[in-house]
LORO-640316 format. One record per residue (C-alpha): x, y, z; residue number from 0; residue in one letter. Coordinates in pm, 1 decimal, always signed. Layout:
<pts>
u,v,w,resi,resn
X,Y,Z,NUM,A $
...
</pts>
This chain:
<pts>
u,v,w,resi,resn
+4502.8,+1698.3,+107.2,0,X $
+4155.1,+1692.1,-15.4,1,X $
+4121.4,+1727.6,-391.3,2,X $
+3817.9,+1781.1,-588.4,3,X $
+3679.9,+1629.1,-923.3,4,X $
+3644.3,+1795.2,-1180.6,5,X $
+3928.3,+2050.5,-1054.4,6,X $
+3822.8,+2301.7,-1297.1,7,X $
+3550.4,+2283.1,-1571.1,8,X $
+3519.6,+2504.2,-1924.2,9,X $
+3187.4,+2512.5,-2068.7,10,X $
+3067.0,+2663.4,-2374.1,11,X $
+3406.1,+2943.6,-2309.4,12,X $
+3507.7,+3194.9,-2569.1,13,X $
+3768.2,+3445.7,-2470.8,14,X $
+4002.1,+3706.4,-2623.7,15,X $
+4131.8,+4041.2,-2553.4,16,X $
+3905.3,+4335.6,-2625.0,17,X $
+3675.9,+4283.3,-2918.0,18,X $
+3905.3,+4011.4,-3062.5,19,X $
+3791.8,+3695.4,-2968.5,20,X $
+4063.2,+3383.8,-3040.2,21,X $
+3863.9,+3110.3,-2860.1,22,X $
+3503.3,+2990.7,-2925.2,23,X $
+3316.8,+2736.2,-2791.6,24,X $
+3581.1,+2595.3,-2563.7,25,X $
+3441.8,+2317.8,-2337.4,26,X $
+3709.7,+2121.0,-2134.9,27,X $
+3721.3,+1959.4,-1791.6,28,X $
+4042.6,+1888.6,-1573.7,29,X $
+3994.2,+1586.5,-1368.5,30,X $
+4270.4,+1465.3,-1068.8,31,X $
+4592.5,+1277.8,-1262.5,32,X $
+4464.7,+1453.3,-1627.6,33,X $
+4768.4,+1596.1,-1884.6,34,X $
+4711.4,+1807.5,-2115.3,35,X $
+4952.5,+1952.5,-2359.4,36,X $
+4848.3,+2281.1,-2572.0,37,X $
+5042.7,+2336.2,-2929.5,38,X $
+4985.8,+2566.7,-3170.5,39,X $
+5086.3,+2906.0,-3365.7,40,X $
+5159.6,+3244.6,-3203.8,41,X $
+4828.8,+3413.1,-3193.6,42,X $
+4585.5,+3092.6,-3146.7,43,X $
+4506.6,+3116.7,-2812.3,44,X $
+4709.3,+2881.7,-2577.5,45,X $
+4800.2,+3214.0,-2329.0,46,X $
+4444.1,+3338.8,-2355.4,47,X $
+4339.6,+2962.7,-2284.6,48,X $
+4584.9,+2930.8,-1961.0,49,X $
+4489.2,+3271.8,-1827.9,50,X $
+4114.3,+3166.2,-1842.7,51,X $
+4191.8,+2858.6,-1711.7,52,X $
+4355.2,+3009.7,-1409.3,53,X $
+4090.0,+3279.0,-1320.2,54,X $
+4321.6,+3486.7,-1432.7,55,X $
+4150.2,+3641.5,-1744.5,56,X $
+3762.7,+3690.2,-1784.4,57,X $
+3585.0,+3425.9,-2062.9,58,X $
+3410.9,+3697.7,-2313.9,59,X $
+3092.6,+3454.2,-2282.5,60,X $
+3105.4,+3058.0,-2117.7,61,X $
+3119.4,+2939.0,-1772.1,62,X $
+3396.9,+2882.4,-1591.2,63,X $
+3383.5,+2615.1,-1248.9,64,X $
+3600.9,+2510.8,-1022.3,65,X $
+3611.8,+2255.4,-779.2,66,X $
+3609.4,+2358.8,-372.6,67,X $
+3929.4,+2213.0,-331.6,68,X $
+4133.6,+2396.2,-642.7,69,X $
+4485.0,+2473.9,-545.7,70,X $
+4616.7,+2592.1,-882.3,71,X $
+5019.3,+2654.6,-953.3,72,X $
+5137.1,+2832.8,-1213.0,73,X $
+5521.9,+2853.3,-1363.9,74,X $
+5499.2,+3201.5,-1562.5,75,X $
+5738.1,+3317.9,-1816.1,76,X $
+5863.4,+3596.5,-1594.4,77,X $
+5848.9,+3362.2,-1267.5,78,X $
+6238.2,+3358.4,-1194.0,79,X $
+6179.7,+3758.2,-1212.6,80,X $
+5975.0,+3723.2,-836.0,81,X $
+6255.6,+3557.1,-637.7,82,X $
+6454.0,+3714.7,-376.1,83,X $
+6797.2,+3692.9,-506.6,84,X $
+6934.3,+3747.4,-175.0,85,X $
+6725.2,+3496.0,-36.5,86,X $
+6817.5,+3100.6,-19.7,87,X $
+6592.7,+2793.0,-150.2,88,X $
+6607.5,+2717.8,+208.1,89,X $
+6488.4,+3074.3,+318.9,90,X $
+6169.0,+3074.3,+33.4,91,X $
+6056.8,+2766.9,+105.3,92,X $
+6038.5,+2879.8,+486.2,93,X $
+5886.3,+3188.3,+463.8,94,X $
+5596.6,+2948.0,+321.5,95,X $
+5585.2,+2743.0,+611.1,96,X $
+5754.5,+2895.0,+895.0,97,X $
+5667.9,+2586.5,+1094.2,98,X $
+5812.1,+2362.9,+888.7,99,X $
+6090.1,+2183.8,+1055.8,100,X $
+6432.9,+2236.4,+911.7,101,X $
+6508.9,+1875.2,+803.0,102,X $
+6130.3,+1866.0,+617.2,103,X $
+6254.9,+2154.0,+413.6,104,X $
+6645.3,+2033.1,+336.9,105,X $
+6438.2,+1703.5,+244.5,106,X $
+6229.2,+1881.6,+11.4,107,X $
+6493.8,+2044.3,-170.7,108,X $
+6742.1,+1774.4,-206.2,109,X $
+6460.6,+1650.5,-438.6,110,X $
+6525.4,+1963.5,-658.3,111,X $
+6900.6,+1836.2,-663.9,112,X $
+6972.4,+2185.4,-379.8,113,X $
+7208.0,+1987.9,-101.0,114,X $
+7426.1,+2047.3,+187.8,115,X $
+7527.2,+2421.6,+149.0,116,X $
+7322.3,+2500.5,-229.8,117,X $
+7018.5,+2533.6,+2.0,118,X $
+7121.7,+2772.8,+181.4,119,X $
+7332.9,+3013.5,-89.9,120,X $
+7184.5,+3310.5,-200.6,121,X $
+6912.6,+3310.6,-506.2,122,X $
+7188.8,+3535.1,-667.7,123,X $
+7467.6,+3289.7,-757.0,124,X $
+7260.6,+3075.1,-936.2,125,X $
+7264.3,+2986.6,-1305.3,126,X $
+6919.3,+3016.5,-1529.3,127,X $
+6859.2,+2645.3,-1437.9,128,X $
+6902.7,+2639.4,-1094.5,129,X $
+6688.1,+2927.8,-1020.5,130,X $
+6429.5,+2831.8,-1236.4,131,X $
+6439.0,+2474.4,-989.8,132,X $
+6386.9,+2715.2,-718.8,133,X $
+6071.8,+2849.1,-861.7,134,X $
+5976.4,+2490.8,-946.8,135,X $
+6023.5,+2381.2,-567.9,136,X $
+5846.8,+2687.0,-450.5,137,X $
+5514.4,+2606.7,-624.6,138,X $
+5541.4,+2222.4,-569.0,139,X $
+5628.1,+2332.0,-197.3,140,X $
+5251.5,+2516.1,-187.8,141,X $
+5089.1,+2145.5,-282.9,142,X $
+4888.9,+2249.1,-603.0,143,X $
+4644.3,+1989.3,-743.6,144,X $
+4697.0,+2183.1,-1105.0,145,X $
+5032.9,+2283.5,-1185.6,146,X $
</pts>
């Protein structure tokens, strides 16, 4: 998979929500292998800063770049909300890749701790933690570059 450098580039970025701005002068670049980590109080910015990030929210003034290669993955708050409850690990991962052979895909999931029969039980009797390793196995299924 061909990945670019810089992945995604900030420069010069403020951003907000209406007329309130809560970033100013961001300028950050996200290289291949980089980890960042974003703390701070409700209200500073770190959703506003993600959603930019993503392409997901307009910067209010700044210049935001990506590379030609960007495949961005995203875990939202609300992500175990989007899964089929009826569906299996098994059966989201495949309606990804219907080509995907059936061992590539058991392979896959085993490495999400989903064996033998879990992959293929419904989305439904899962606990908080399990479907939230579905959702996990779903993005890293689609190959991001940015998670």
């Amino acid at each position: 998979d061909k990945v670019s450098s810089p992945l995604l580039s900030i420069r010069h970025g403020c951003g907000g929500h209406g007329e309130r701005t809560v970033l100013e002068d961001i300028n950050i670049t996200l290289l291949p292998g980089s980890r960042i980590g974003l703390l701070g109080p409700n209200g500073a910015g770190k959703s506003t800063l993600i959603d930019a990030l993503r392409g997901e929210a307009s910067l209010l003034g700044g210049e935001r770049s990506t590379g030609e290669h960007l495949a961005i993955g995203y875990f939202a708050q609300h992500q175990l909300e989007t899964l089929d409850l009826d569906a299996s690990p098994f059966l989201h991962l495949q309606r990804l890749a219907p080509s995907a052979s059936e061992q590539a895909v058991r392979n896959f999931l085993g490495g999400f701790d989903f064996h033998g029969d879990d992959a293929l039980a419904p989305v439904r009797s899962f606990s908080g933690g399990e479907k939230a390793r579905v959702a996990l196995a779903i993005i890293a299924w689609q190959k991001p570059n940015l998670l």
